[in-house]
C-alpha positions, 0 to 999 in steps of 0.5 A, a space after each residue: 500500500 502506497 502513502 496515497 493508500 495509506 491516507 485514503 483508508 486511514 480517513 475512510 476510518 475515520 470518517 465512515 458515516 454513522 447513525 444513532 440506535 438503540 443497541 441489542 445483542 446477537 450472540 453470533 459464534 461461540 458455544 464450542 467448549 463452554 461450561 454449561 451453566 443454568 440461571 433460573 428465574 428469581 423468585 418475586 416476593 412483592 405484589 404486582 409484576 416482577 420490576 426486572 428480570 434480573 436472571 436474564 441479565 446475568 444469563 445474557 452477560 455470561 454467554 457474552 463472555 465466551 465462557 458459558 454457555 445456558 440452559 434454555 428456561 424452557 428446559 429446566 425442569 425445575 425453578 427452585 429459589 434457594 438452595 435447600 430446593 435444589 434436586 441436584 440429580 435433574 441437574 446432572 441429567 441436564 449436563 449442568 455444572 452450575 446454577 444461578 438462583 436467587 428472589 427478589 423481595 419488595 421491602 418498601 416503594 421502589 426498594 428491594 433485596 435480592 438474595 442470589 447463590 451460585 451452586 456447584 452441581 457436581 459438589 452438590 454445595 453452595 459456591 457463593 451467596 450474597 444479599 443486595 438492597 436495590 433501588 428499582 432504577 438500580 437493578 440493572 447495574 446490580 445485575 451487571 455486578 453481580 454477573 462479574 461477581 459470578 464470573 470471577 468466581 468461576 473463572 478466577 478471573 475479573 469480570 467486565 459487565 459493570 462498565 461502559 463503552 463509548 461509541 459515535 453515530 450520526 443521522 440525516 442524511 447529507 446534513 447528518 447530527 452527529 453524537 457521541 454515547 456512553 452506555 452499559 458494555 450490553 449496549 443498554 442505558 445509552 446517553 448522549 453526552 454531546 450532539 453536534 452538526 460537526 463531526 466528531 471521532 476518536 473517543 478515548 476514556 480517562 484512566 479513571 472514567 470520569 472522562 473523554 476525549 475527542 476529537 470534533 471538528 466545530 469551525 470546520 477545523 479538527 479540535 481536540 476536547 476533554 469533557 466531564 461525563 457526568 456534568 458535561 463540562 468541556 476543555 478544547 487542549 489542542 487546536 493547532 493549525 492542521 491535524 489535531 487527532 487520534 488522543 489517548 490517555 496514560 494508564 497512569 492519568 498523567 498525559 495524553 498522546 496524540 497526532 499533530 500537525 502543526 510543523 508540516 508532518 503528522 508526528 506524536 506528541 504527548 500532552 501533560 495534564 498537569 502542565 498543559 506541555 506538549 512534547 514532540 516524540 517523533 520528528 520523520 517525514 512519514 505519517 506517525 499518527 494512531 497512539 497508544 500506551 502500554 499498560 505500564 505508560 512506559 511505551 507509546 505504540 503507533 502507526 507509521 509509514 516510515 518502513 513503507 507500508 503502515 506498520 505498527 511501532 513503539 518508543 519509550 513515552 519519554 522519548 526514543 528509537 522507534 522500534 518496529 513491531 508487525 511485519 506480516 501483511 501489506 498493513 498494521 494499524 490502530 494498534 492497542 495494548 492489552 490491559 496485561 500487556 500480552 497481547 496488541 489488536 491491530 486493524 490488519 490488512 491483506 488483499 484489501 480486506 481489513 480484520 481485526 487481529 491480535 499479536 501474542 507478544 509472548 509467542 510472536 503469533 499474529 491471530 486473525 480474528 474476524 472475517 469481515 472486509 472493514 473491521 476498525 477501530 479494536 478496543 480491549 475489555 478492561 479484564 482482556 477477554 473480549 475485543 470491541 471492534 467496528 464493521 460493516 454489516 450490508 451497508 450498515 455499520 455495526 458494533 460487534 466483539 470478539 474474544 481473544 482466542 477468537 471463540 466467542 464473537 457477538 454483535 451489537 446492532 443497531 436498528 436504526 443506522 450506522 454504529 462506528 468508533 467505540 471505546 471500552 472504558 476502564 473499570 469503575 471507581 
């Protein structure tokens, strides 16, 4: 791929239209080695209808993962609300490993308690049980948390239910609005924090979650903001003439890189939060732009062209030698590091089909993930499972994700237009 090329597809990333939606979910792949798990119905102690069907919240985010896999409600051949009511030989027969039951009881207006417990089948004992008062508004995100509680108990590893992901869309045509959203990591509760008639990109959340960053494009020039999610306050931090793109915090809170411009070449600078300083870390004739940080914010990883084609490189975040980092394929792009530092995702190219892979940094492999023809914009899990990615669905632009070993992929569709540009945040503090 020639310089033009390069450009060329790196702006049609960018700036492919979008379209708000209400986001669902499409389990598409991934039932082949999964633990068989059953989440019954809780049980409702209070008058009127149940207020949220909790059980199926859990059930949805567990096959999400990749992990599980659940037995349909229609199956089960009993419903018990605790333990002691568990018949632990129709469990086996169903070639159940473990169960999720719980009740939820009304203790006053809009107020709850919700009793859950995770039992071993095979053990024929309890694994974990809690108890949780609820506001109604809250029960979703309780849901979510106890999913992760759940999962971490199964897997010993983190779960990544409870936080949110960010994503851009626009609507109307050749006069599209453009908006910018943060919703559940389902894709539920979705918020609009800014709308706007300029386009906007590249959103990247603050190691603490409390902020994004973006890219728009007010007076027709690119800008790059920071705004406060929860109350909406903005600041502009960089409007030099030219570029002014593709921002992304440090783990550590401290800095932001970026691609500017402004001295005549796409180069990476990193701007300190504290002092407001910039720093120019590359100075070539090629186009460095696309940053991203190692866990540890020692490393900045980036795409350049300087080799000839868009590769993948990184340097120390304090300045350095650039040292290359992929060679397979015509191109390598948009790279970012795993919370664990094991792997990088990467949009690769070859034969004109652009996919999501990822690079195992301890075996040197690169995986190809996904199989579409224009997979963008790769953001990791906060816990490194799953990898949230943009594509193409007929003309239509979808949310979908994929797991690390490529097992487990879902789709978040939306049914009103085009969906690009997501962010996964960092776990909630």
């Amino acid at each position: 791929m020639n310089r033009k090329s390069f450009i060329a597809v790196f702006i049609l990333l960018l700036f492919s239209n979008c379209a708000q939606a209400r986001i669902t979910i499409e389990i598409t792949e991934g039932t082949e080695g999964t633990a068989p798990v059953a989440v019954v119905p809780f049980a409702w102690q209070g008058v009127g209808p149940v207020p949220m069907d909790m059980a199926s919240v859990i059930e949805a985010n567990l096959k999400r993962s990749g992990r599980f896999s659940a037995l349909a409600r229609e199956q089960m051949l009993s419903k018990p609300a605790s333990s002691i009511d568990v018949n632990f030989k129709d469990w086996r027969l169903l070639g159940i490993d473990h169960i999720v039951i719980g009740k939820i009881q009304s203790t006053s207006k809009d107020q709850f308690l919700v009793q859950v417990q995770l039992v071993d089948v095979l053990r024929e004992k309890q694994l974990a049980g809690f108890s949780y008062p609820v506001h109604r508004n809250s029960m979703r995100m309780l849901s979510h948390q106890i999913s992760d509680v759940i999962y971490e108990k199964l897997t010993g590893e983190k779960g990544a239910f409870n936080t949110r992901i960010a994503y851009i869309t626009s609507s109307g045509g050749k006069q599209p609005t453009y908006q910018l959203f943060v919703a559940d990591a389902d894709g539920y509760n979705a918020q609009s924090i800014m709308t706007t008639k300029d386009p906007v990109m590249s959103p990247a959340w603050s190691s603490d979650g409390r902020y994004l960053a973006y890219v728009s494009f007010e007076n027709r020039r690119s800008q790059i903001f920071i705004q406060e999610i929860l109350t909406g306050k903005r600041e502009r931090i960089s409007r030099f003439a030219g570029i002014n793109g593709a921002p992304a915090w440090s783990p550590d809170g401290r800095r932001m890189a970026m691609t500017l411009s402004h001295k005549g070449n796409p180069d990476i600078y990193v701007y300190d939060i504290a002092s407001k300083r910039f720093t120019q870390l590359t100075k070539n004739t090629a186009i460095d732009t696309e940053p991203s940080w190692s866990p540890d914010s020692s490393q900045i990883l980036f795409t350049s062209d300087r080799g000839g084609k868009p590769q993948l490189y990184k340097m120390p975040a304090l300045g350095g030698t650039p040292v290359r980092v992929t060679y397979e394929g015509d191109y390598n792009a948009r790279g970012v590091y795993s919370p664990d530092g094991r792997y990088i995702a990467m949009v690769h190219g070859r034969d004109k089909r652009y996919r999501i892979a990822v690079l195992d940094l301890q075996t040197e492999q690169l995986n190809i993930l996904t199989d579409g023809s224009l997979d963008e914009s790769p953001s990791f899990a906060p816990n490194g499972r799953i990898v949230l990615y943009a594509t193409a669905r007929g003309n239509t632009g979808v949310l979908s994700a994929v797991s690390v070993d490529g097992r487990s992929q879902h789709r978040l569709v939306s049914s009103d237009g085009d969906v690009r540009e997501p962010a996964w945040s960092p776990y909630n503090q």
